[in-house]
Each structure stands twice: as C-alpha cells, then as structure tokens.
DOMAR-481434 format. One line per 4 residues: number of its first residue (from 1); their letters; for each residue x, y, z of C-alpha. Coordinates in pm, 1 decimal, padded with zeros to 6 digits. Each point is the difference from the previous one (the first is absolute). Layout:
NUM	a	X:Y:Z ~ ...
! end
This chain:
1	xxxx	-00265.2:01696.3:-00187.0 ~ 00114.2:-00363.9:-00025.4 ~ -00230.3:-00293.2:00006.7 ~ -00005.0:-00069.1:00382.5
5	xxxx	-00117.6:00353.3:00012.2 ~ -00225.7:-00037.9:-00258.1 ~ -00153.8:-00305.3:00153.5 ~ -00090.0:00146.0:00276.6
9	xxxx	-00133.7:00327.9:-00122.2 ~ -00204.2:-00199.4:-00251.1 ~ -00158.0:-00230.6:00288.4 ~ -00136.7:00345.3:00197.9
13	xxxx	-00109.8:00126.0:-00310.6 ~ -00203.3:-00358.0:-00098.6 ~ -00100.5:-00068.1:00321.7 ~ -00128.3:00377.7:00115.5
17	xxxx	-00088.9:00184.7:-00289.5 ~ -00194.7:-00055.9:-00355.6 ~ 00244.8:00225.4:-00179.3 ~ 00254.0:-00189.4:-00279.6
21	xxxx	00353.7:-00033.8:00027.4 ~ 00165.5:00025.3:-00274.0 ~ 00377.2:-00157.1:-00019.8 ~ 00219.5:00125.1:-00219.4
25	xxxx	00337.3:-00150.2:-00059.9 ~ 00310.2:-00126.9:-00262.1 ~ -00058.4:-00382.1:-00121.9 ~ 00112.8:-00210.5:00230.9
29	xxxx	-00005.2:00200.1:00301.0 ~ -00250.2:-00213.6:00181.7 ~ -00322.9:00156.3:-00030.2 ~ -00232.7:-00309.4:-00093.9
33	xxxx	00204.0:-00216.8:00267.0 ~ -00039.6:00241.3:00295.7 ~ -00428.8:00037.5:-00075.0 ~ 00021.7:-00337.0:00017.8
37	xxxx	00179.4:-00052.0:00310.5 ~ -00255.6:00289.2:00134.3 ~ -00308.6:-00252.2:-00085.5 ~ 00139.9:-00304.1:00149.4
41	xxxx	00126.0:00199.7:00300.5 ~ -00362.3:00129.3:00029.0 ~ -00245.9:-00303.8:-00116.3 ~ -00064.7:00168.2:-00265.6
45	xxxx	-00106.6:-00176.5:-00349.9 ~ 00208.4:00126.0:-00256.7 ~ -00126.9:00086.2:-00409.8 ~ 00259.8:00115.5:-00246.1
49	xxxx	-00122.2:00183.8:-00369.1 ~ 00253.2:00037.9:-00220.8 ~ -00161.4:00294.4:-00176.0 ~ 00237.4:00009.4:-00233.7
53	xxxx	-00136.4:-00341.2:-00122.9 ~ -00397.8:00135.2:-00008.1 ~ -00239.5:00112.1:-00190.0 ~ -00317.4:00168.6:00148.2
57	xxxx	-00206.9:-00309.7:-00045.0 ~ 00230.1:-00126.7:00288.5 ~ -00087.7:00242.7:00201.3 ~ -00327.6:00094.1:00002.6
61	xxxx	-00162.6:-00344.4:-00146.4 ~ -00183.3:-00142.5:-00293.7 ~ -00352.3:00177.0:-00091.4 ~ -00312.0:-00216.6:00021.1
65	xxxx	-00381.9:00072.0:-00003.3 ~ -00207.3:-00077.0:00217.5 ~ -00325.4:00077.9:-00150.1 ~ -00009.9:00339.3:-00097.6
69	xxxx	00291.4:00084.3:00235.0 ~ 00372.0:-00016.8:-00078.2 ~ 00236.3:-00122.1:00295.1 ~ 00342.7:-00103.5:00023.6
73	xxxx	00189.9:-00302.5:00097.3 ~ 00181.7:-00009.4:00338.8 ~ 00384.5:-00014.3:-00079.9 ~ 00161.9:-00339.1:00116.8
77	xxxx	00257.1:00197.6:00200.4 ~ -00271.8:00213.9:00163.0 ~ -00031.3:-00030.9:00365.1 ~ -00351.2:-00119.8:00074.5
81	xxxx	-00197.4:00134.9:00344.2 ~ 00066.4:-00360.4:00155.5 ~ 00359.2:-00022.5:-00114.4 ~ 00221.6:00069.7:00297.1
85	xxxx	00219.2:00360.3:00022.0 ~ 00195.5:00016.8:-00338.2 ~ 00242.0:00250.6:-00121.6 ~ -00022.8:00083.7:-00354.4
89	xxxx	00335.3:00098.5:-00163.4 ~ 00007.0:00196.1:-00284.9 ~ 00308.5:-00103.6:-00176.1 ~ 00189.0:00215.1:-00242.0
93	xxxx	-00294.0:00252.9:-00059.9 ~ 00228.7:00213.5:-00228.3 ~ 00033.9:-00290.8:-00224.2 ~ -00353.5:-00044.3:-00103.8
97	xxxx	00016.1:-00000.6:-00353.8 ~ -00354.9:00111.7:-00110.8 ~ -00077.1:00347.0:00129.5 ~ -00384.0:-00112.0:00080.4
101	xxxx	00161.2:-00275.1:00215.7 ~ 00190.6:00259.3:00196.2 ~ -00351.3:00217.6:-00015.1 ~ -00176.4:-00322.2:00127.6
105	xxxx	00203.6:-00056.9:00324.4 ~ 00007.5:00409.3:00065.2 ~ -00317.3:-00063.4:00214.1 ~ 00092.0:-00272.5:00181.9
109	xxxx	00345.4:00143.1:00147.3 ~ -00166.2:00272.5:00105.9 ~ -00072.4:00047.5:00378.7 ~ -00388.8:-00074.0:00071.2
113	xxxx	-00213.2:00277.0:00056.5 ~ -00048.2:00032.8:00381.5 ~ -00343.3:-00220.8:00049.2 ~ 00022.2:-00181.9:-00313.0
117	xxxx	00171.7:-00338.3:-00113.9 ~ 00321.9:00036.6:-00259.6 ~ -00151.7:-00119.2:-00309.9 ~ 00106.8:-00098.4:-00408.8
121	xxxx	-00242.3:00052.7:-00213.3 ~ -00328.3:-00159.1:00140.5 ~ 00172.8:-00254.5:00223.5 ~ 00069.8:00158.0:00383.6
125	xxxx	00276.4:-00131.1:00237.3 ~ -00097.6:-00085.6:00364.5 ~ 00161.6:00252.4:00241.9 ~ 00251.1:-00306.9:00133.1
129	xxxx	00174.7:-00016.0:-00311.4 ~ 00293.0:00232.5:-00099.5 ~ 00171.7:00147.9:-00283.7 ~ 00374.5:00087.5:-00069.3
133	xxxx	00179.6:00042.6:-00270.2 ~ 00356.3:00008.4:-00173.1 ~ 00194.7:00184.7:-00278.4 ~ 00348.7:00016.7:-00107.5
137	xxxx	00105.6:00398.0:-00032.5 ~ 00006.0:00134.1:-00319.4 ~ 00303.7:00133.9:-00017.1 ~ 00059.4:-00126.2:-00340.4
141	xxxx	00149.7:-00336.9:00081.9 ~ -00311.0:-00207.2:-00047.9 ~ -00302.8:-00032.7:-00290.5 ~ -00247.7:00171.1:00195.6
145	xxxx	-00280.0:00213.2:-00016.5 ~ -00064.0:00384.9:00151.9 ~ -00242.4:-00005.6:00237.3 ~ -00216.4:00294.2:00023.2
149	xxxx	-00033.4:00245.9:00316.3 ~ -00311.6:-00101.7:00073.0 ~ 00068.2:-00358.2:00029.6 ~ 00331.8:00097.8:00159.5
153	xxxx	-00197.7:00196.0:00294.6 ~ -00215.9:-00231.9:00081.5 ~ 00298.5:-00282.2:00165.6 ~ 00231.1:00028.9:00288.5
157	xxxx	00327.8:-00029.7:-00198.2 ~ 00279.2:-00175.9:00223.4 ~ 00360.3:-00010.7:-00185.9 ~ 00219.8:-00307.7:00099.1
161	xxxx	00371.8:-00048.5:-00082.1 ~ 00254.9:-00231.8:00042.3 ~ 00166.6:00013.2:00344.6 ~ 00264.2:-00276.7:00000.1
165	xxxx	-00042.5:-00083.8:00440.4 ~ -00375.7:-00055.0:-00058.6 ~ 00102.8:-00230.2:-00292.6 ~ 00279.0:-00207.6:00207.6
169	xxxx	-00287.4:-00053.2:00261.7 ~ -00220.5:-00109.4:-00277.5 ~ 00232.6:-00252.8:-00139.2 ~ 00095.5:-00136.5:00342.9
173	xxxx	-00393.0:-00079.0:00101.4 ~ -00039.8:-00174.2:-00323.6 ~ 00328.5:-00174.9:00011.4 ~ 00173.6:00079.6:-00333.3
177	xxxx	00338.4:-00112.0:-00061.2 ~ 00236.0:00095.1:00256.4 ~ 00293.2:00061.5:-00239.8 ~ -00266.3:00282.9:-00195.3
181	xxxx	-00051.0:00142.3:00306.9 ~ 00342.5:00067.9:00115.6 ~ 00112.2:00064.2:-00309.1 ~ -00309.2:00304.6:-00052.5
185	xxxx	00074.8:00110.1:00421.2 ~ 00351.6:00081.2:-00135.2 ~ -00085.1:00097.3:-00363.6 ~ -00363.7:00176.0:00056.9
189	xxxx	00112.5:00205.1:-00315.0 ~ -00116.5:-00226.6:-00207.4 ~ -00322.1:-00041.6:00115.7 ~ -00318.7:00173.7:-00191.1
193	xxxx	00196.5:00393.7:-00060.4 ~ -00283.7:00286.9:00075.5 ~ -00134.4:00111.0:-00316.5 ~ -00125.0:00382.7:-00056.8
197	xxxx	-00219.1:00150.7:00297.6 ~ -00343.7:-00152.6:-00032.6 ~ -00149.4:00301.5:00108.7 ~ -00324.2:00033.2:-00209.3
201	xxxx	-00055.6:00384.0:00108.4 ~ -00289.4:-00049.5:00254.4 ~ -00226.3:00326.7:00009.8 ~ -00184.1:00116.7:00328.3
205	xxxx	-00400.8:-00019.7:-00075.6 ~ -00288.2:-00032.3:00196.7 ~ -00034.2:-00320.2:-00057.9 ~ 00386.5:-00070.3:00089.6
209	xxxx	-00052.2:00176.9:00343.3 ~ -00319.9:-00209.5:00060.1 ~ 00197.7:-00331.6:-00029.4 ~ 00306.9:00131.6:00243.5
213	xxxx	-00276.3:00113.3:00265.4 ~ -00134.9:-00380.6:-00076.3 ~ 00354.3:-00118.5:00102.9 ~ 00053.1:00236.1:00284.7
217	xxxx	-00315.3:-00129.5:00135.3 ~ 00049.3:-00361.3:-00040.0 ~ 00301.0:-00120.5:-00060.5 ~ 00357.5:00046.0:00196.0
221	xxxx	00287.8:-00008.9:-00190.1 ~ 00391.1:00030.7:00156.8 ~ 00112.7:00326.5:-00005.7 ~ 00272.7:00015.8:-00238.1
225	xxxx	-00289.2:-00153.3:-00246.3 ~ -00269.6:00204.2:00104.8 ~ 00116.0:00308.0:-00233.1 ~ 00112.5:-00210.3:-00311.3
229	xxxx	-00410.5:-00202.7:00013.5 ~ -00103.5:00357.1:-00024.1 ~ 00244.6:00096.0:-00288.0 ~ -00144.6:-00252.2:-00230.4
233	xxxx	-00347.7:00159.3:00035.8 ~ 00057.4:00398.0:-00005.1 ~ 00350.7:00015.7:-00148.8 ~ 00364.6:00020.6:00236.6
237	xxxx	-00077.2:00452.1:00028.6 ~ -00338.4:-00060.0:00136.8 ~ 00051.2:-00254.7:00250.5 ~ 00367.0:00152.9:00145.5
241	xxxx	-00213.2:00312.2:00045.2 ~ -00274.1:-00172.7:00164.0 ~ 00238.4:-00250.2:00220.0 ~ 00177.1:00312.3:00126.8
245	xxxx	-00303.4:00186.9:00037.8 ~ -00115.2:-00329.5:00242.1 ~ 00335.7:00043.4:00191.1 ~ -00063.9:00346.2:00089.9
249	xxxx	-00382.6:-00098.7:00139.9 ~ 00151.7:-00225.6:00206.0 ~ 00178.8:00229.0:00230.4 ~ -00252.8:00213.7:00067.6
253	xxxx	-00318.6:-00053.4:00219.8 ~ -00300.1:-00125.8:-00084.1 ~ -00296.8:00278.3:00004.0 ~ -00358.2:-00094.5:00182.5
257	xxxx	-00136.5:00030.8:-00351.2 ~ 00248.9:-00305.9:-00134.2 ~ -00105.8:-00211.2:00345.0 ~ -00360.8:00049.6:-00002.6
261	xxxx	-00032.2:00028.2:-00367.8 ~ 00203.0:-00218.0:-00197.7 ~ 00120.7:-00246.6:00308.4 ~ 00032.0:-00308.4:-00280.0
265	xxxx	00240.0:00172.8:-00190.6 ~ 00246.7:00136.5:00308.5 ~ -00026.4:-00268.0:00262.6 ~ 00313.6:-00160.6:-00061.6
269	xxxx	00170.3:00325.8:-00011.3 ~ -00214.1:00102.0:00351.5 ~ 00140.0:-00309.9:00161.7 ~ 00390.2:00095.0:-00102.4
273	xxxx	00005.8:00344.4:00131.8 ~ 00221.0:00104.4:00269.4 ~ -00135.5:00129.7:00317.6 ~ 00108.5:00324.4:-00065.8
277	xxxx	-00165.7:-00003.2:-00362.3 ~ -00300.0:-00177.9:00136.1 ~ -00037.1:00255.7:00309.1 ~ -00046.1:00250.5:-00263.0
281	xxxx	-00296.3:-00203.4:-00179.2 ~ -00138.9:-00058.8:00343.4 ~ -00015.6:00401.5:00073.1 ~ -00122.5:00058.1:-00368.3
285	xxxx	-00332.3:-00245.2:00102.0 ~ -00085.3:00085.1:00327.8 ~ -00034.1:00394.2:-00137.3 ~ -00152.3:-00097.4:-00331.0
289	xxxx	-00275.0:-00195.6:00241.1 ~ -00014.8:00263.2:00242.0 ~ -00105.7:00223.3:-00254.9 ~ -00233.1:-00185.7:-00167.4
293	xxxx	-00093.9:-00328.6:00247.6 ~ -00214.8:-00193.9:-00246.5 ~ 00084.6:-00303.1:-00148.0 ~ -00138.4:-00130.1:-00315.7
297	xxxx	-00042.1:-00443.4:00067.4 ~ 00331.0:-00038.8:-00217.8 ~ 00220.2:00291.9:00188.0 ~ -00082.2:-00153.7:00300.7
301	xxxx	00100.3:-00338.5:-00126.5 ~ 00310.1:00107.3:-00128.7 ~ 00059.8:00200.8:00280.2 ~ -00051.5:-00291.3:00241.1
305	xxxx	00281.5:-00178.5:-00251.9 ~ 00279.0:00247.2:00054.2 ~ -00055.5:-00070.2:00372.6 ~ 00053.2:-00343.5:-00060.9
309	xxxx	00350.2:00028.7:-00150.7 ~ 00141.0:00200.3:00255.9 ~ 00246.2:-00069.8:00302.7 ~ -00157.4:-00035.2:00306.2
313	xxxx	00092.8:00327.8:00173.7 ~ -00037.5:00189.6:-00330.3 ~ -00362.1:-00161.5:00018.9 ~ -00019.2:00105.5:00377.1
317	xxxx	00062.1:00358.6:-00093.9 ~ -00254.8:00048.0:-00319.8 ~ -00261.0:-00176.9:00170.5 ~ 00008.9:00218.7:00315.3
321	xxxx	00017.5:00282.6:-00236.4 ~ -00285.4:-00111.9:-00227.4 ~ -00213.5:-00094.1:00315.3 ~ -00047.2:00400.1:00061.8
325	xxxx	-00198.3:00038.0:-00332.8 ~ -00348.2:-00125.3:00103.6 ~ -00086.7:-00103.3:-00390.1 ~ 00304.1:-00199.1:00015.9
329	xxxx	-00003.1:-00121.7:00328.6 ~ -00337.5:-00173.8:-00040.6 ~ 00087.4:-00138.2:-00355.4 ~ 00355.6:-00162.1:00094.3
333	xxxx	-00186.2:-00107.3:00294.3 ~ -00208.4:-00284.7:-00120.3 ~ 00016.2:-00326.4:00088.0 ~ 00109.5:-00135.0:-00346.8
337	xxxx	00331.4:00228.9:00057.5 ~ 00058.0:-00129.7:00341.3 ~ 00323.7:-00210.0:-00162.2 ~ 00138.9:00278.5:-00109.9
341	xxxx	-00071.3:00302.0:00242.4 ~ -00095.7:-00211.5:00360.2 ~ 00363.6:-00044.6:00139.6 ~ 00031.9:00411.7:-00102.2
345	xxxx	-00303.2:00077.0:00217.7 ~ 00049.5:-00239.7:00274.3 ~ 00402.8:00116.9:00063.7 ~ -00185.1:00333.3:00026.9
349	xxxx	-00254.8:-00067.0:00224.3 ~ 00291.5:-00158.7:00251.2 ~ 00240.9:00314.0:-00051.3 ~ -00345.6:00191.8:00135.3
353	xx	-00049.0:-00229.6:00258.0 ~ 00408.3:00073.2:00130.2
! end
C-alpha cells in the first residue's frame, strides 16, 4: 500500500480497535511523516521513542522505595490518565540495541487483554491512548535486529512502498519546488526504487484470526485494501483463501440460524441481498419458526432487526407470513416494534378491509 492508503487504514485501526499497527517500510518512504499527519488529522497528541536510542531504564522508569515497597518512576514520555488521546510510536523497534530493551517494550506492543489496560512493566496506559509501531524490513539492507515470532504475531503488519502519484500529490500540498516536481512527474524513476519484498512470512494463529475478526468487526477498510490489512496478520495464503472463501458467502442466502443467531456479524450482508437471495432467507425463517415458534429475548431482537433492513414490500410479505405463527405474531407485535412492523400490519389490515 502507499501512504494515503496507509493513512487511512491506520486511522480505523487507532480509532476502532486496541490492536497495534505495525508499519513496515524502506528509509525514506514516509512512514514517520504519514503517523504524523494521522495525529494532526485526528487531534491526536503525538510521542515518538526512538528505541534504538533506549535503554530499559527509559522505558520502564527509575526504581525507588517507598518504605518497604519498590516502585518505579513514571517515564517522561508516558501518557498520564489526564493527558489528552496520545499515540505512542514505536520507532525503529528492530534497532534496539540491547536485547532486554527489545524484551522491555515486548509487553507494551502487545494488544491488551480484553478487560484489562495495555501496560509496561508496573505502569498501565489509559484505554484512550494508542500504540503503533514501525520497522524497516530486514531484508539485509539495514543494521537491524530479528524479531521473534512471538513478538511478530502479536502486531498488524501493514507494508508501504513508494508509489510515485501519491508522492506528486504529496509534494504539491506542501509546495516543494515546482521545477523537482516536474522534473520527478517525468522522471519518477528516480524516485526511492522498491527494494526486496518486505514480506516478513506472516503465519495464521489463533491469535492472528482473533485480531482480523477484531477488524472485520470494527473497522472498514476499501476493498482492494481489505485483503492486503489481512495479509500482514495471517500471511498472503491465509488471507486469499479466506477473502475468496468471503466472496463465495456472499452469494448465497443467509440461513435463519445466521439472522437470529449471529445478526451482528451478517447485517450488512442481510441488507445487500437481492430479492431473489433474500426471498430465500425469508422462506428459510418463516419454516425454521414454524417449527419451533419460540424466541429466545435476543432472536427476537435480531429478528425484529432483519425486518428493519428490508424493502417495504419485502417487509409486507415476511410480516404477513410471520403473523401466522402465534409465538411470533405476539412477540413482533409489541409496541416497542411498532417502527419497524406497524406500516406491515396496518397495509394488511386495509388489503382485508378491500
């Protein structure tokens, strides 16, 4: 992806989620600049480390007693619980010099553990403030470190190259010199040349498919992105597999189980189905209710939801259907529903009344 795209990718994944981006690019590719750019564009307060300048001291504080109690010092650089948002940015992890340095800051990029606050050593980070860091690729170009699997697993890794168009743009909003500009829009050879693919063999885990259900849930990225985000978390096989595998889902109904179920995770695809595809998930409820009528508090909910999204005759024809099942009938017949179902019963009680 280039930066634009990595700009906006990184602002749903700030913004949305708790995971940690991780940006991984050639020197002077525009990594540092476009987080930035993503903080101003956001009011958010920026804090750079340069871990390749720190020791652990720097990160986690200096000891002091407190009686018979050993605590450490807050970090200057720390975001405090009155300090407004702040992004942290992990520069050049893979340069940290001292292996307990890079073993210091493995906690801290790590994704907080659902309930809890992200922490480094005894110091924890309100939930407002967010993490992401940035690598070059060790492809053997640059004095850096290997980092581990484990480490590796735990980020959302999101590969930007040079893409001379998003440069030009660049240049022109900050106003660099016009002759550099037309010379590079006829000569964008000589720009930055891609180095070896930066690729740093993501693995599907667990933990991997935990963070892309994180993003599918949260965050909405453009399509021709959508597959590359998950790439950098379970590896290019994985997440071709899986975006096909998506592709296929989407052209074929909905079941009753997936509306009255799991209706957070397929509304958007309930509301995009064709009437011919959604006349099919209409049929598949009203025979899963007829043969068993009773609605747990959340089916009916959800139920009530997939109502909602419908067209108006579509609506028409699933209400009058559902209407015939008693259980149902009383259920979707509830005041609190009136929004949804009233104009349904009322166009039936005047075709009656014809």
């Amino acid at each position: 992806m280039n930066i634009e795209q990595m700009k906006l990718v990184l602002t749903e994944i700030l913004a949305k989620t708790d995971l940690t981006p991780c940006v991984v690019g050639h020197r002077g590719v525009g990594k540092t600049a476009g987080i930035i750019q993503v903080c101003r564009e956001a009011n958010w307060r920026y804090a750079s480390l340069r871990l390749g300048q720190m020791e652990v001291g720097d990160l986690v504080g200096i000891p002091y007693r407190e009686g018979t109690v050993m605590h450490w010092s807050r970090p200057s650089w720390w975001p405090g619980e009155n300090d407004p948002p702040t992004v942290v940015h992990c520069d050049e992890l893979n340069r940290a010099q001292q292996e307990d340095t890079l073993q210091a800051i493995f906690q801290f990029v790590e994704p907080p553990i659902e309930g809890e606050p992200r922490a480094l050593h005894t110091h924890r980070l309100a939930a407002r403030h967010k993490v992401v860091v940035t690598i070059n690729p060790p492809d053997g170009s640059y004095q850096v470190a290997t980092l581990d699997r484990a480490l590796i697993d735990r980020m959302v890794m999101l590969y930007v190259e040079s893409d001379p168009a998003c440069w030009g743009r660049y240049a022109a909003g900050r106003g660099l010199d016009e002759g550099v500009r037309r010379f590079l829009g006829a000569n964008s050879s000589l720009l930055a040349k891609q180095g070896a693919p930066m690729d740093l063999r993501m693995e599907p885990t667990e933990r991997a498919w935990e963070m892309v259900s994180t993003l599918r849930r949260h965050c909405r990225f453009p399509g021709d992105l959508e597959m590359e985000v998950y790439a950098g978390i379970v590896g290019h096989e994985a997440a071709i597999v899986f975006m096909r595998w998506l592709a296929d889902q989407r052209h074929r109904p909905l079941t009753a189980a997936e509306i009255l179920d799991t209706w957070a995770e397929v509304a958007q695809q309930a509301e995009r189905q064709r009437d011919d595809v959604q006349a099919a998930t209409m049929g598949d409820l009203t025979a899963t209710l007829q043969a068993a009528a009773q609605l747990t508090p959340v089916q009916e909910e959800n139920l009530v939801a997939y109502i909602a999204v419908l067209p108006r005759d579509l609506r028409f024809g699933l209400v009058k259907s559902l209407l015939k099942i008693p259980a149902v009938a009383q259920a979707i017949s509830r005041d609190k529903y009136d929004a949804v179902v009233f104009d349904a019963i009322r166009a039936m009680a005047d075709e009656a009344g014809r």
